[in-house]
C-alpha positions as CSV (number, residue, x, y, z in Angstrom):
1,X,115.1,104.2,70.6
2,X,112.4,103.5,68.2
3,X,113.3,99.4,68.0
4,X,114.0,99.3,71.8
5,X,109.7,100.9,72.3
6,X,108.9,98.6,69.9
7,X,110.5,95.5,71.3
8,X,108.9,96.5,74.9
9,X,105.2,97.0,73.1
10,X,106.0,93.0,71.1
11,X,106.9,91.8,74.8
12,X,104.0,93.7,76.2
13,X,101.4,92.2,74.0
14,X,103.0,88.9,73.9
15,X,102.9,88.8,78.1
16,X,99.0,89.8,77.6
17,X,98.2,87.0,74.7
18,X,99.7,84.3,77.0
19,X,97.7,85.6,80.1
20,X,94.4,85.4,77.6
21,X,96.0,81.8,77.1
22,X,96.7,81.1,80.5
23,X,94.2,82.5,82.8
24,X,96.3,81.9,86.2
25,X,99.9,83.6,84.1
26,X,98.5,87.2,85.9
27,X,97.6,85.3,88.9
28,X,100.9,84.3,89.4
29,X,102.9,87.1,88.3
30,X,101.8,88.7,91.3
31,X,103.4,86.8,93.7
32,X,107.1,88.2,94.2
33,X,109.2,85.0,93.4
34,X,112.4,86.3,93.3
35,X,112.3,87.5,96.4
36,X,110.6,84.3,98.3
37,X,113.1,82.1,96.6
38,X,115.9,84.9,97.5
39,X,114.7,84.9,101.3
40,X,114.3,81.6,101.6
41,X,117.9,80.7,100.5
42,X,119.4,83.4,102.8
43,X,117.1,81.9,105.7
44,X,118.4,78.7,105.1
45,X,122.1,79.3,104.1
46,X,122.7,81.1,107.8
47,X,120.4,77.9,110.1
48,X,122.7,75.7,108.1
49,X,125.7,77.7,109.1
50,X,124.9,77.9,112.5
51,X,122.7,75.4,113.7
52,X,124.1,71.8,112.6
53,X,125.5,69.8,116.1
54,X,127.2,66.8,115.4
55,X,125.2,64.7,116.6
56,X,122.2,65.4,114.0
57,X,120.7,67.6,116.3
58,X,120.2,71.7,115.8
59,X,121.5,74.7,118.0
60,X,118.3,76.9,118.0
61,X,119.2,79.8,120.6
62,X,121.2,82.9,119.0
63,X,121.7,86.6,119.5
64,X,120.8,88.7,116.1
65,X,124.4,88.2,115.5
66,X,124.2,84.6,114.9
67,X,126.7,84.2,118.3
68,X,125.4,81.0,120.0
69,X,123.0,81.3,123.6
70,X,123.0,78.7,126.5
71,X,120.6,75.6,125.5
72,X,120.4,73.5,128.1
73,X,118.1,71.6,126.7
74,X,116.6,70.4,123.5
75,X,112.6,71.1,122.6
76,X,111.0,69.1,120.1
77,X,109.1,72.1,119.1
78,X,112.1,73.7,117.7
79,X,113.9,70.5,116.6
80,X,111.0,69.4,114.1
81,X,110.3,73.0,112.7
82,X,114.5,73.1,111.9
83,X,113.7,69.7,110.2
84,X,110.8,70.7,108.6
85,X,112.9,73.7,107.4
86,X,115.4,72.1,105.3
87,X,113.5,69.5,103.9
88,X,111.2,72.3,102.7
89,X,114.4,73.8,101.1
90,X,115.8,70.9,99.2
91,X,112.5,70.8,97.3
92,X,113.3,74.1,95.6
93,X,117.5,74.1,96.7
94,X,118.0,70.5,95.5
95,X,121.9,70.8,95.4
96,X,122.9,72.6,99.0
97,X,122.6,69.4,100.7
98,X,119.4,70.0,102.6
99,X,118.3,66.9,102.6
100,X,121.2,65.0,104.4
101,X,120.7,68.0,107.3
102,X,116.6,67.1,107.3
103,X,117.0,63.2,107.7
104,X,120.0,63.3,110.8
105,X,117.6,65.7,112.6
106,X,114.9,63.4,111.7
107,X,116.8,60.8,112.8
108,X,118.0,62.3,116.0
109,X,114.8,63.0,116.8
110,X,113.5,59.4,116.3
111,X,116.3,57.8,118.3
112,X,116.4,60.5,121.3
113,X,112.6,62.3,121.9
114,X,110.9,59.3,120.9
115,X,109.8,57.5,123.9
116,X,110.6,53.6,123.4
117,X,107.8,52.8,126.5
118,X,105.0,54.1,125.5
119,X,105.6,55.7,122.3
120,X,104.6,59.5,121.3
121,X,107.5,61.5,121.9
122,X,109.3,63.4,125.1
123,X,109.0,67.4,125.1
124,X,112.3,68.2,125.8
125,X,115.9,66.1,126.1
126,X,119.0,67.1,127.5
127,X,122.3,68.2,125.8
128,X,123.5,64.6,126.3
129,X,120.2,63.6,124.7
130,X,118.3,61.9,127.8
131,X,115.3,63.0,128.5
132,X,114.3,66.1,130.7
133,X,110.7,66.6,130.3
134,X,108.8,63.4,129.5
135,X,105.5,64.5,129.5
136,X,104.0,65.1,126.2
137,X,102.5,67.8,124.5
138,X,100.4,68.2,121.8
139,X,101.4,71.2,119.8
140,X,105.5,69.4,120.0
141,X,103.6,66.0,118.5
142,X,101.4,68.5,115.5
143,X,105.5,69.4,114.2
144,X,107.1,66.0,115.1
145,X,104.2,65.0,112.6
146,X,104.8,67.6,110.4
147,X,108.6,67.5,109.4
148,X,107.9,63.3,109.3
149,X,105.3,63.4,106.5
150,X,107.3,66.6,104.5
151,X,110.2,64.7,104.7
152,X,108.8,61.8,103.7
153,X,106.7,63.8,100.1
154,X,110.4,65.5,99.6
155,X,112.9,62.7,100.3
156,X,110.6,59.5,99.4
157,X,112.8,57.5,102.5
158,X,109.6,54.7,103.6
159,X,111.4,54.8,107.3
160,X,109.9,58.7,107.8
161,X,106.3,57.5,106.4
162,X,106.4,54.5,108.6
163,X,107.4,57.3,111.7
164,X,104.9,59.6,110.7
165,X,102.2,57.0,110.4
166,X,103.2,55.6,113.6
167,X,102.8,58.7,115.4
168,X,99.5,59.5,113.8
169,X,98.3,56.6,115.6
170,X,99.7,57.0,118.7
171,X,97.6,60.7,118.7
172,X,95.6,59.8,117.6
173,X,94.7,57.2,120.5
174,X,96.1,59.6,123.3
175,X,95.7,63.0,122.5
176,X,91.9,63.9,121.4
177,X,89.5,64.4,124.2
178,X,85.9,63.4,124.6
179,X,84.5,66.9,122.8
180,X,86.5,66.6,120.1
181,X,89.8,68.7,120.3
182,X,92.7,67.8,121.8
183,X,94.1,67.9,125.1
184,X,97.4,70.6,125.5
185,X,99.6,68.2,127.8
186,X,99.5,64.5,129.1
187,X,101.5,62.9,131.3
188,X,104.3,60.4,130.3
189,X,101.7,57.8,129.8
190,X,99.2,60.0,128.4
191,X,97.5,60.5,131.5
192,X,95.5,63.5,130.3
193,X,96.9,66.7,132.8
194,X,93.6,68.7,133.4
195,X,93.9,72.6,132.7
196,X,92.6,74.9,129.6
197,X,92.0,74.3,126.2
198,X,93.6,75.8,123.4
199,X,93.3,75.9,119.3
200,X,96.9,76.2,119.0
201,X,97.7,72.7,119.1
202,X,94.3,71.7,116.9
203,X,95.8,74.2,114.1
204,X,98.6,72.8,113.9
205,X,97.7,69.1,113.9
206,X,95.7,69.5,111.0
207,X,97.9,71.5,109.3
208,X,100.6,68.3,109.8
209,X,97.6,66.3,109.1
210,X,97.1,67.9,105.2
211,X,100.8,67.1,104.8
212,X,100.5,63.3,105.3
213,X,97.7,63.2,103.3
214,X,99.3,64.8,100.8
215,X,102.4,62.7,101.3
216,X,101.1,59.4,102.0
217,X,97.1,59.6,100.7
218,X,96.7,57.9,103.3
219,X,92.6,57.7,104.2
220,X,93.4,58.0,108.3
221,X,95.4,61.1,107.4
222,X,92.4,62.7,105.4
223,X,89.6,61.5,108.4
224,X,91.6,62.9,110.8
225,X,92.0,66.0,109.0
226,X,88.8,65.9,109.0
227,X,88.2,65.2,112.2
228,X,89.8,68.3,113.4
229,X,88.2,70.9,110.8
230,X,85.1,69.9,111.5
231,X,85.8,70.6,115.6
232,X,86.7,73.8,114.5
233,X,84.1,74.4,112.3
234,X,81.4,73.6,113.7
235,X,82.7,73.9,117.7
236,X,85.3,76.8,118.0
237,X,84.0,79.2,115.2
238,X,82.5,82.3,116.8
239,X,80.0,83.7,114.0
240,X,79.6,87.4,114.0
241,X,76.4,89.6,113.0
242,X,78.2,90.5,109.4
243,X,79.1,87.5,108.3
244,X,82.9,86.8,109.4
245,X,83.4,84.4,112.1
246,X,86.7,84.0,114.2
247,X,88.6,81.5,116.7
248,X,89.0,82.2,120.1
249,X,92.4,81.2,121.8
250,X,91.5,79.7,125.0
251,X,88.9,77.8,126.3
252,X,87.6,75.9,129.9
253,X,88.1,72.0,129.5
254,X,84.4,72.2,128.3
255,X,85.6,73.6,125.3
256,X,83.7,77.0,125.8
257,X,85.8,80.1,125.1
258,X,86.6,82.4,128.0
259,X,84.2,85.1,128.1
260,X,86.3,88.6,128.6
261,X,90.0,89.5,128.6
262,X,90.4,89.5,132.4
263,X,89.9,85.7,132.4
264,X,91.9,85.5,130.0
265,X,90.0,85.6,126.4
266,X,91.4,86.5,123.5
267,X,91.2,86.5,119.7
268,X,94.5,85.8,118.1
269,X,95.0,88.1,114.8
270,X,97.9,85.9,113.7
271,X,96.2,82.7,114.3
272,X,93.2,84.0,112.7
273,X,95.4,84.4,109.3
274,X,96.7,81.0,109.7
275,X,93.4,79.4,110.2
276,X,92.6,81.2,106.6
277,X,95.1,79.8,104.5
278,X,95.2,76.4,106.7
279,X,91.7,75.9,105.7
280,X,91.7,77.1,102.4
281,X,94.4,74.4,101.4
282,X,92.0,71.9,103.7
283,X,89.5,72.4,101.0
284,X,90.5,69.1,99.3
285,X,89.2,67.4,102.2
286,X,86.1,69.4,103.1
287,X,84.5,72.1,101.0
288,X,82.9,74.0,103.3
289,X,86.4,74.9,104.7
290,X,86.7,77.7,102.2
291,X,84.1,78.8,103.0
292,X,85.0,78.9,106.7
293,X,88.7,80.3,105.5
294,X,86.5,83.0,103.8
295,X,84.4,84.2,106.9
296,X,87.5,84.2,109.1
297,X,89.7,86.4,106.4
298,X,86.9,88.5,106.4
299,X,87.1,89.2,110.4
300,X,91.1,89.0,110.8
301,X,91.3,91.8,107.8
302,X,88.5,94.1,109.6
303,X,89.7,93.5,112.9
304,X,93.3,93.4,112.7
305,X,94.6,94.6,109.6
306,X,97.0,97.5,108.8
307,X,95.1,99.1,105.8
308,X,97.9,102.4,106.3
309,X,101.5,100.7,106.6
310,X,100.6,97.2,105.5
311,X,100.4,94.4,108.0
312,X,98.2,93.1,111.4
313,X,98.1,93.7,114.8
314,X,98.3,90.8,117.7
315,X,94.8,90.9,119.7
316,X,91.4,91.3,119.9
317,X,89.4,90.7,123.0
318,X,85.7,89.0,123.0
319,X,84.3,91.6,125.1
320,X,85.5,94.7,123.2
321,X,88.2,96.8,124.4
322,X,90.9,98.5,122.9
323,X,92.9,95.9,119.6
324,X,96.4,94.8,120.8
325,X,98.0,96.8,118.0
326,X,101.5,95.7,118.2
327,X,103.1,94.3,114.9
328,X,104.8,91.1,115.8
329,X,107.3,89.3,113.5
330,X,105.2,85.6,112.7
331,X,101.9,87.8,112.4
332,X,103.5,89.3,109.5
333,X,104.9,86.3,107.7
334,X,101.1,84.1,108.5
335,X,99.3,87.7,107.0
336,X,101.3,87.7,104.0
337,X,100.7,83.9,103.9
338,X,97.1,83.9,104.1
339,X,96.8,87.3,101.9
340,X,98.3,85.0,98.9
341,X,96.7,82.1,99.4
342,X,93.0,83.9,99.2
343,X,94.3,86.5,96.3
344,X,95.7,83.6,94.1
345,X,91.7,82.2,94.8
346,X,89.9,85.0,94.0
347,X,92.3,86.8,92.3
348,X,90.5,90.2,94.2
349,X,92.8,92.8,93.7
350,X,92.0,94.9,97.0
351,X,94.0,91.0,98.5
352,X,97.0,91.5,96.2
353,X,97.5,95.3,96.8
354,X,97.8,93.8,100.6
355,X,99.7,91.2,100.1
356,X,102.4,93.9,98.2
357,X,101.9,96.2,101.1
358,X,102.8,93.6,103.6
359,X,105.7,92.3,101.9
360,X,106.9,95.7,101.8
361,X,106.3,96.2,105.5
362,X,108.7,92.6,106.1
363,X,111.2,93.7,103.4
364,X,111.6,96.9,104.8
365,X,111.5,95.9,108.6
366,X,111.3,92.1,109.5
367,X,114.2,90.6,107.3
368,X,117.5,91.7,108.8
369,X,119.8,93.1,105.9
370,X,122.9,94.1,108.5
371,X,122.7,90.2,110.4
372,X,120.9,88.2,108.0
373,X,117.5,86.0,109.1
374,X,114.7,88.0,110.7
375,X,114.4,90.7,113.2
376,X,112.5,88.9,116.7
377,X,110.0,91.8,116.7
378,X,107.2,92.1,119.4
379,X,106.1,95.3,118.1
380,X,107.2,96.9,115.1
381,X,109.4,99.2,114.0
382,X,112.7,97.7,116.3
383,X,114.1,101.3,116.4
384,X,111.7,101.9,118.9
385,X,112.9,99.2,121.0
386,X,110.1,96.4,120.1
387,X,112.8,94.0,119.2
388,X,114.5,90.9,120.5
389,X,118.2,90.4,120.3
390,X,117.5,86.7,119.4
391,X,116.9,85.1,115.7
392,X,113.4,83.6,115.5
393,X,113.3,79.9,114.1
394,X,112.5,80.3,110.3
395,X,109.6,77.7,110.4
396,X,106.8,80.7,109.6
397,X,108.9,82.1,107.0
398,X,110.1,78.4,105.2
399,X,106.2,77.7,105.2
400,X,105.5,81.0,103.6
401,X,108.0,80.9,100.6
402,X,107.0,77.3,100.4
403,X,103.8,78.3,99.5
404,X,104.6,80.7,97.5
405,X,107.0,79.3,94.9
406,X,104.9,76.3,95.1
407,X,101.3,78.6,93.4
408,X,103.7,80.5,91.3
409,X,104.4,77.1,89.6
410,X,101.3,75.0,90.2
C-alpha cells in the first residue's frame, strides 16, 4: 500500500511540474477528450451505417431507431453538413474510410445541386437527382461552402478548393445586399426575393468563411470574413446597460430588428452561444471580435443559462417577457461549444465548472445510450415527452468534438 501512495504522490507532482512547464497542460486537461473522441466515433460509426446511397448522396431522415423515413427530396442543407461530418472525422479517424464517404458526397453535390446556368447551387433536388427547388438560399450556400473548404484543409484534393473558391465568388456577387448582410433567398437567377432579414445565414457564412481562410489563406476568404463580422459588429449587436450585447434573430429588409415578440422578435440563446465561439476563433482576422465574443457570452450566460442542472434555454424576447426555457438538443451542443472555447481563453474556472455541468446534462440526456446518435429534444428531459422520434444530423455535435480534440492538442 505504501509503494502504490507513493507512486500516486511521484505521478501527482510530476503532472504539477509539467503544468509549471506547460502553462496550457491544466488548460487542456479539462476538456473531457475521451469522451469527445468517444462520441464523435459513435456519431459517425451509425451516419456511415445508415446514411451512404449509392449514388454518393446521404439518407438524412430516420426514426431514433435508425429505420429509414420518406425523403422525397434532397436538401443541400443537410447534404453539406453530412459532408462536412465525415471529413471532420477522418482528421482524427484517419483509417475508417471517412474520407472516400466526404469526397462522393462532395462530388454528388457538385454534379447534381450545383446549377450549371448560373452557378451557386439549387436548394433541393429530387431522389433522381433533378432539381426540385431552384431558387437559392443563403444559409444552404454558408454549408455548401463550409464542407468544400474543410474538405479541401483535411483531404488536400485542389478540385474542392477550386469549388469552394468558386462559390465564394459567386456569393459573394449575388448574395450580400446593399446594408451589408445578406439576403435569406434569391431566385434562380439571384433575383433577390424581398421578405425579412435574418443573422442565421450571416453566422454561418462566416463561420464557412474562417474555414477557407484557414484552408486556402486565401486574402478574399479573410475580407469577406471580415466583411461579415464587421456587419454584425457594428450593425446587428444590441449593447445592453451592463456591458453584454446580444444578436437579435430577425429583422425588416432595413436591417432593423423587430421590436417585440408579437411581430416576431426574438433573441436566440443558442445562436447567441454560437456567435461566442464563432467570433472568438474570428479573432485572427479581427481583434475586436473577442471582444464582441466576450460581451455576447456575458448576456447568453445571464440570460439563458442553466446555473442549477447545467445547460441554456431557447428564447429571449426584446421587449421583456417571460425566457423561453425549453432545453433543446443543438443549444446544448453550441453551449458546451462556446463554454470551452472561452474557458480554454481565460481559463476562468466559474466557465469550466459549466462546461462540466453541461456535458453532464448531454451525457446524461442528449446522447442516446439505448439507439445510439442523439436524442431530437425540443425541451428537455424526453421522458416528459419533449422529444422527437427522429435522429438530428450530427453537424452541431462533429463541430463540437472537432473543437475540442483540436485545443486539447493545439
Amino acid at each position: 500500500m505504501g509503494l502504490n501512495i507513493n507512486r500516486r504522490s511521484a505521478l501527482a507532482l510530476l503532472a504539477a511540474l509539467a503544468a509549471c512547464s506547460d502553462p496550457d497542460a491544466r488548460i487542456r486537461n479539462r476538456i473531457d477528450t475521451g469522451w469527445h473522441r468517444d462520441d464523435l466515433e459513435a456519431l459517425l460509426l451509425h451516419w456511415h451505417d445508415h446514411a451512404l446511397r449509392p449514388d454518393g448522396s446521404f439518407q438524412l431522415a430516420f426514426n431514433r431507431a435508425w429505420q429509414p423515413l420518406p425523403q422525397a427530396e434532397l436538401e443541400l442543407i443537410g447534404q453539406a453538413r453530412l459532408v462536412y461530418a465525415f471529413a471532420a472525422g477522418h482528421e482524427f479517424i484517419p483509417d475508417a474510410g471517412y474520407l472516400k464517404v466526404a469526397r462522393r458526397g462532395a462530388d454528388y453535390l457538385l454534379q447534381r445541386f450545383r446549377d450549371p446556368v448560373h452557378g451557386g447551387f439549387f436548394h433541393t433536388v429530387g431522389a433522381d437527382g433533378t432539381p426540385r427547388a431552384s431558387i437559392k438560399r443563403a444559409y444552404g450556400h454558408a454549408f455548401a461552402l463550409l464542407a468544400l473548404a474543410e474538405l479541401y484543409r483535411i483531404g488536400g484534393d485542389v478540385r474542392y478548393r477550386d469549388a469552394a473558391l468558386q462559390a465564394w465568388r459567386e456569393i459573394e456577387l449575388n448574395f450580400f445586399d446593399p446594408a451589408g448582410g445578406l439576403y435569406n433567398e434569391c431566385e434562380r437567377d439571384f433575383k433577390p426575393i424581398p421578405g425579412a432579414r435574418t443573422q442565421n445565414p450571416v453566422m454561418h457564412m462566416f463561420e464557412a468563411l474562417l474555414a477557407l481562410r484557414e484552408a486556402t489563406g486565401d486574402k478574399m476568404a479573410e475580407a469577406g470574413a471580415r466583411r461579415l463580422g464587421d456587419f454584425v459588429a457594428y450593425k446587428l449587436l444590441q449593447g445592453q446597460a451592463e456591458g453584454s450585447a446580444h444578436i437579435p434573430e430577425w429583422y425588416g429588409e432595413d436591417w432593423k430588428p423587430l421590436p417585440t415578440r408579437e411581430a416576431g422578435g426574438y433573441i436566440d440563446l443558442g445562436h447567441q452561444f454560437e456567435w461566442s465561439h464563432l467570433l472568438a476563433t474570428g479573432a485572427v482576422v479581427s481583434p475586436i471580435y473577442s471582444q464582441v465574443a466576450e460581451r455576447v457570452l456575458s448576456y447568453a450566460l445571464a440570460a439563458g443559462y442553466d446555473d442549477i442542472d447545467g445547460g441554456c434555454g431557447q428564447r429571449a424576447f426584446p421587449d421583456g417577457g417571460k425566457l423561453d426555457t425549453r432545453k433543446g438538443w443543438w443549444q446544448q451542443a453550441e453551449c458546451l461549444h462556446a463554454l470551452m472555447v472561452a474557458a480554454k481563453e481565460t481559463a476562468r474556472n466559474d466557465l469550466w465548472r459549466r462546461y462540466e455541468q453541461t456535458q453532464e446534462l448531454i451525457k446524461k440526456q442528449l446522447v442516446d445510450a439505448e439507439h445510439g446518435g442523439w436524442r431530437a429534444a425540443e425541451a428537455l428531459p424526453c421522458k416528459s415527452g419533449g422529444c422527437q422520434d427522429v435522429q438530428p444530423d450530427p453537424y452541431h455535435m462533429v463541430r463540437l468534438h472537432q473543437a475540442a480534440l483540436k485545443l486539447a492538442s493545439g
